[in-house]
Each structure stands twice: as C-alpha cells, then as structure tokens.
VEXZAMI-785963 format. One record per residue (C-alpha): x, y negated, z negated. Coordinates in steps of 0.05 Angstrom, whole numbers, plus 5000, padded with zeros to 4 digits. Layout:
N
XYZ;...
//
This chain:
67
966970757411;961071157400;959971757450;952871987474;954772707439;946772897436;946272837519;951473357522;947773837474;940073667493;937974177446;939773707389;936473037377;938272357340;936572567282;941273187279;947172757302;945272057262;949272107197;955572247243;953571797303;953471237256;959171407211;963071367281;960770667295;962770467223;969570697229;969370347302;971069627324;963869527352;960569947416;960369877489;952969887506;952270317574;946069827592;946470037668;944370647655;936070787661;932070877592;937270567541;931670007531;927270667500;932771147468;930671257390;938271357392;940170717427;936270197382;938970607322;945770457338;944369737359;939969547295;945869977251;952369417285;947668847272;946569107200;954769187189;956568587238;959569017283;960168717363;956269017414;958668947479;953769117544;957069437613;953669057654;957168367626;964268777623;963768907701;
//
C-alpha cells in the first residue's frame, strides 16, 4: 500500500518522491485509492500512481466501494 509520504512533508512534491512512490506500488499487491477524500480527481500524484498500476496490472481498489 502506497502512503501519501509528500502530504506529510509539503515542502516536497511528486516529483521528488516519484521514483520511490512508484517503486512502492511495484513491490505492492495493488493500492487502496482514498477517493473520499477532496482533490484526488486533480493530484499530479494521484493519476501518476493510477496510470503507473494500469501500466503493471496492478488492482486499484477505491474507499468509497470498500465501505
């Protein structure tokens, strides 16, 4: 499970933490989309990590279907 690591250090952005935000979801079993939270539809992050399981046919899984 990937971990929103850059909204915990705001002075970093995607791009600092991309190489290891996506090595994480390789080495995952697929991510748990938080889609219930406000602005995941715009995060550069968010559609990186989306278009990067699609790419490796890794599962996402949404929140809001998990509740």
């Amino acid at each position: 499970m990937s971990l929103p690591i850059g909204n915990l250090l705001n002075h970093h952005s995607f791009k600092y933490w991309k190489n290891v935000d996506l090595l994480m979801i390789e080495r995952s079993d697929g991510i748990i989309l938080c889609d219930t939270m406000d602005g995941w539809k715009t995060s550069i992050g968010v559609r990186a990590e989306l278009l990067h399981c699609k790419k490796i046919n890794k599962p996402i899984y949404y929140l809001s279907e998990l509740l």
